[in-house]
Structure formats: structure tokens, C-alpha cells
DRENPA-793916 format. One record per residue (C-alpha): residue number from 1; residue in one letter; x, y negated, z. Coordinates in steps of 0.02 Angstrom, whole numbers, plus 50000, padded with zeros to 5 digits. Layout:
   n res     u     v     w
 NUM   A     X     Y     Z
...
REM end
This chain:
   n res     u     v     w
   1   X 50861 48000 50413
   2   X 50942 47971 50244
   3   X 50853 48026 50100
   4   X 50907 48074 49936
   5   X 50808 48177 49793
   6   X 50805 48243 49626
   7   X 50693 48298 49494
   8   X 50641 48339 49327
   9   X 50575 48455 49224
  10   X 50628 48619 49228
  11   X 50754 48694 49171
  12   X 50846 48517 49189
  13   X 50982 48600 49315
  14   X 50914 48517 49482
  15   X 50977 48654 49583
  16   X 51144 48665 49485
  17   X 51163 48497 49560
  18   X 51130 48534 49705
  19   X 51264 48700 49728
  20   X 51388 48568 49641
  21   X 51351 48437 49801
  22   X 51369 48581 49922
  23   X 51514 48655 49851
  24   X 51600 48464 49852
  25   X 51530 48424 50038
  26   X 51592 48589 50098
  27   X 51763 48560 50022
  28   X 51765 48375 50098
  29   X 51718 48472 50266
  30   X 51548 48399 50283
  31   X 51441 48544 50359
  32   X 51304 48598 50260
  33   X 51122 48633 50319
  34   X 50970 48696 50227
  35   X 50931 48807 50081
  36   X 50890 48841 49887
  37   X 50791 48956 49809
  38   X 50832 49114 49698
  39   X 50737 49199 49550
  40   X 50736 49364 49498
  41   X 50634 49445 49354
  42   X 50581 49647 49397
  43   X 50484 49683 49243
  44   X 50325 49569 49256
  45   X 50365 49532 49429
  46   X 50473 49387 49471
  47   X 50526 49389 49656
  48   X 50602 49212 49735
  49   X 50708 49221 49891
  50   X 50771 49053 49996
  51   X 50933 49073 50014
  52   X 51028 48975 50171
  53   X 51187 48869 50130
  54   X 51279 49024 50222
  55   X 51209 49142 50120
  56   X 51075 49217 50221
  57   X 50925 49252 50140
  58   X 50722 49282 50151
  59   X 50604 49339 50018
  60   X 50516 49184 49974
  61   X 50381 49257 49882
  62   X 50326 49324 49715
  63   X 50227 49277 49534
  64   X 50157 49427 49454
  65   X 50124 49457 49283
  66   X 49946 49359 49311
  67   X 49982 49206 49374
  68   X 49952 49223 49525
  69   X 50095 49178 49666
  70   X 50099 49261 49841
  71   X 50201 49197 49973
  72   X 50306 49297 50104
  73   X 50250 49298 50270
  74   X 50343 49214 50408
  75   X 50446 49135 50260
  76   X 50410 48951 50333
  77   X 50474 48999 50512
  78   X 50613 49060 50470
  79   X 50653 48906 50358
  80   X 50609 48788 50518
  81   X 50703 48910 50633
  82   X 50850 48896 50511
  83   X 50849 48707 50473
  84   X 50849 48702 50687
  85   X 50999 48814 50694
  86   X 51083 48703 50552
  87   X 51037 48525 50658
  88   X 51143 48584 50808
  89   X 51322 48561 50673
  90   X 51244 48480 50516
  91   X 51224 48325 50461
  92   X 51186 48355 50267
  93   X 51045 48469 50237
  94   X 50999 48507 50048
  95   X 50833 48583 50024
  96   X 50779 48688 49861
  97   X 50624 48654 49817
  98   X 50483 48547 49878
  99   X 50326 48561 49762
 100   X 50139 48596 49788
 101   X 50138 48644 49962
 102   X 50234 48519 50019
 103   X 50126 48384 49943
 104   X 49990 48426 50044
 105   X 50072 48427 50189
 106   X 50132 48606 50203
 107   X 50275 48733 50161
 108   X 50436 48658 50217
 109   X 50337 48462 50276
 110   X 50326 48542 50469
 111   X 50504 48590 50465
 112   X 50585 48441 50390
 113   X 50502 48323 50522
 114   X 50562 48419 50658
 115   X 50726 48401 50586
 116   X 50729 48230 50566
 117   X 50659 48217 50765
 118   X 50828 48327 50805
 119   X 50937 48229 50690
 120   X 50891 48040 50659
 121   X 51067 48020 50564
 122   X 51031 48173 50464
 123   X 51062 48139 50271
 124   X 50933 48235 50157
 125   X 50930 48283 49979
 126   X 50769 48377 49896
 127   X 50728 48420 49731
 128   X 50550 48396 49726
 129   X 50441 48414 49581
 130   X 50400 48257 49468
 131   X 50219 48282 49478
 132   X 50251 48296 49667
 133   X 50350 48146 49694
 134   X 50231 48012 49746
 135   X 50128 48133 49867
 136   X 50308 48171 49943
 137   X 50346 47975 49969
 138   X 50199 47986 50087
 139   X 50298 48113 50205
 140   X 50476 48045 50184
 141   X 50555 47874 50147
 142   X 50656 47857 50006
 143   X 50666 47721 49855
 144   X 50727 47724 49685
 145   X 50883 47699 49741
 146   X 50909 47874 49808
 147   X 50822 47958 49651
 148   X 50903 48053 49510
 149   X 50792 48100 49379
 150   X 50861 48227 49289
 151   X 50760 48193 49141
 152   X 50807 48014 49118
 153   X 50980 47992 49215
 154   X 51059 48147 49208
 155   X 51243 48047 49149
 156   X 51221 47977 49326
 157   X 51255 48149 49409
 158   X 51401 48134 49480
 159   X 51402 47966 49526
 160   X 51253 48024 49625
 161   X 51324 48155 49690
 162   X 51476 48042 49782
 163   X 51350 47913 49840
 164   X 51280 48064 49939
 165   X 51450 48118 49991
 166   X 51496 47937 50052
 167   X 51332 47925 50159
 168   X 51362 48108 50223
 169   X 51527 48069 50287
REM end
């Protein structure tokens, strides 16, 4: 597998990219696989949902007015059973967001290696959290090469964005 990511702080418009790429792969043809995640703000409560490419979606989880974050149950087989469904016509999946879980070997980690055991050509892009980046280099292969940060390199967007479209097609 190909892999791609971004990051930086937040706020920085990571996942703006990444609608941009799969509004410009999708218009190139190039099917789309994966999914990004969705905020909403109910009073204190601020509920997340994923959101597949196709616009299904699953309650993620949710952040209540202390702290603390709960997340949905089943949320991480339905992102594997998605990303499995997406492998039999995809060959770009964009995944929204890989962070603490991840790191440690959890959240979406299980699902992306089976995906990359179903799809050796697949080509990946993540945002990932900066503070999560090196842990995630220990899961998945990818250089400096294939990194935007969106901190420090954000002018090099779209010329990002086509080397991703180039490798995806």
C-alpha cells in the first residue's frame, strides 16, 4: 500500500483537504473508500459521527461538558466492515482521523491492516495527529515524502493533492 498523510494543528483544515481530494478523485473517476469524521455541538455535548465517502454514517462518539470522551459501541466494526465493503471497488481510501487510539495500536489500526491484506495496491491518505505521527510510522510505512504538514507546508496543498491523484490513478 501507498501511503499518504496529513497533519497539523487544529483547526489547520486537514479534513477540508481531504473533502477537496475526494471531491477531485471522484470527479477524475477514481472510486473512493473510507471515511471522515463530523462534529456537532448540542449544548455542552459535542457528538462526532464517521461519516463514509457515500454518505453513510455512525455515531462516533461523544465529549461532554467534562472532558471526558465516550465512544460508540460497535463504531470500529462498522468502520472495518465498511473499509471491507470499499476494498471490493476502491483503490483510494481517505481516512478522518487517526489519533490516540490508533497510536497504541487500536481504533481504526485492526481495520486498516486488513485492508491493506485485501488491497496491496491500495493508496492511503490519513490525517493523523502531530503528536501521533511517529507512534503511527510504527503501524504504516510512509516517509516525508508523502507528508503534508499543514502547519508548515500548507502552500503545498494542492500540489499534494495531484501527487495523490497521479498515484491513485
Amino acid at each position: 500500500a501507498r501511503w499518504f498523510a496529513i497533519t497539523g494543528g487544529i483547526g489547520r483544515g486537514k479534513s477540508a483537504l481531504l473533502r477537496r481530494l475526494a471531491d477531485k478523485a471522484r470527479a477524475r473517476e477514481i472510486a473512493v473508500g473510507g471515511f471522515s469524521q463530523e462534529r456537532t455541538e448540542r449544548g455542552e455535548l459535542v457528538v462526532y459521527d464517521l461519516v463514509r465517502w457515500n454518505g453513510e454514517r455512525q455515531k462516533l462518539g461523544e465529549r461532554d461538558g467534562r472532558g471526558g470522551f465516550r465512544f460508540a459501541e460497535g463504531v470500529f466494526s462498522t468502520a472495518r466492515a465498511w473499509l471491507r465493503s470499499d476494498a471490493q471497488r476502491a483503490k483510494l481510501f481517505l481516512i478522518d482521523e487517526l489519533g490516540k487510539l490508533e497510536a497504541a495500536g487500536g481504533g481504526h489500526v485492526p481495520a486498516l491492516q486488513e485492508l491493506i491484506a485485501l488491497r496491496s495496491d491500495a493508496v492511503i491518505v490519513a490525517v493523523i495527529r502531530k503528536e501521533k505521527l511517529s507512534a503511527m510510522r510504527e503501524f504504516f510505512a510512509f516517509d516525508d515524502n508523502h507528508l503534508l504538514d499543514m502547519d508548515e507546508r500548507a502552500d503545498r496543498a494542492e500540489e499534494f493533492l495531484h501527487q495523490i491523484i497521479q498515484t491513485a490513478s
